[in-house]
C-alpha positions as CSV (number, residue, x, y, z in Angstrom):
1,X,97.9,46.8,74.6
2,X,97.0,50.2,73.3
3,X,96.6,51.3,76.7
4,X,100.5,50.8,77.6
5,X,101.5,53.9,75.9
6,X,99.8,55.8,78.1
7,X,101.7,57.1,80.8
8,X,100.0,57.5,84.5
9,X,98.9,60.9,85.3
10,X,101.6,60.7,87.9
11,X,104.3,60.8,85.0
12,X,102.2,63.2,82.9
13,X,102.3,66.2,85.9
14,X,104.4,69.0,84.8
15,X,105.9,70.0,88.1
16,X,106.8,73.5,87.2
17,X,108.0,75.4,90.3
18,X,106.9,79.0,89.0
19,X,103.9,77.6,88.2
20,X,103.7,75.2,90.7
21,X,100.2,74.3,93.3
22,X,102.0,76.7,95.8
23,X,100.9,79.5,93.6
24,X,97.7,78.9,94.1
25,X,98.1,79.0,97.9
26,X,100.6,82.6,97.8
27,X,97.0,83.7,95.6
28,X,94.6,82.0,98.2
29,X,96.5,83.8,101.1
30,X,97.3,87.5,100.0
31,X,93.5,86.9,98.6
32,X,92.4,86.0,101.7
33,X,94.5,88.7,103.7
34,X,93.4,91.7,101.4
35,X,89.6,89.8,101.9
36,X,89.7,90.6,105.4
37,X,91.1,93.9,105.3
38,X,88.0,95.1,102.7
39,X,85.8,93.0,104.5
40,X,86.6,94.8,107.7
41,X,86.1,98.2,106.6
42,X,83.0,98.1,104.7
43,X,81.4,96.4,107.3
44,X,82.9,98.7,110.4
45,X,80.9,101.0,108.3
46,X,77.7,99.0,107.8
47,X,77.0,97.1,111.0
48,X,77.1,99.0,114.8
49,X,77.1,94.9,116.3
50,X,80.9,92.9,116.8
51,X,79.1,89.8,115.2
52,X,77.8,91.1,111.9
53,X,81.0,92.7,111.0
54,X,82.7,89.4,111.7
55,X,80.6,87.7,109.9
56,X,80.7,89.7,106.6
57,X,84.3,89.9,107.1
58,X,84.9,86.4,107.4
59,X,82.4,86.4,103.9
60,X,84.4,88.2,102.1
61,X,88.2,87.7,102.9
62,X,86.8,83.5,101.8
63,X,85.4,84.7,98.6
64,X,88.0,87.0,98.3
65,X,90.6,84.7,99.1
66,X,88.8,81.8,96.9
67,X,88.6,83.6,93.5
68,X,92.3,84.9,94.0
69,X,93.3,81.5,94.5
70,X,91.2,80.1,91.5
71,X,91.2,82.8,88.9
72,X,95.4,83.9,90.3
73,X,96.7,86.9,88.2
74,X,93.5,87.6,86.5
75,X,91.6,88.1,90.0
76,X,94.1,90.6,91.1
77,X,93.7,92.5,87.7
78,X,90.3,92.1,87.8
79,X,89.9,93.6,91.5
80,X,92.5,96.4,91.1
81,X,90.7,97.8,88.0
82,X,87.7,98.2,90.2
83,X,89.2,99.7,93.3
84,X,88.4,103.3,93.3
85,X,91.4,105.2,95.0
86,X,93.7,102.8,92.6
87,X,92.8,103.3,89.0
């Protein structure tokens, strides 16, 4: 009986649109967009061979894209504070 005044974690979500799960994805996607764009560039500049610069590109824009998603605002503050032509 102590049990019933529990509600199910179903009634307990706070479904706040601001805050919402689609956040996470506008994070995960700019993340992953901005990723690819870095990615590309350093390695254009690293590797002479098509597959290595794919491959570190695709590396990075999922990291990249990962931690925005996870981490959100923070991320972004995080990588703009280290992006030399920025800050």
């Amino acid at each position: 009986m102590r049990n019933a005044r529990v509600a199910p974690a179903v009634m307990q979500k706070h479904d706040d649109y601001i805050a919402g799960p689609h956040r996470y994805w506008i994070h995960f996607w700019c993340g992953l967009a901005f990723g690819a764009m870095v990615g590309g560039w350093i390695s254009w500049r690293l590797f002479a061979h098509w597959g290595c610069v794919l491959l570190v590109t695709g590396g990075i824009s999922i990291v990249t894209a990962y931690c925005s998603g996870r981490w959100g605002e923070a991320a972004w503050e995080w990588i703009i504070k280290r992006l030399p032509w920025i800050g």
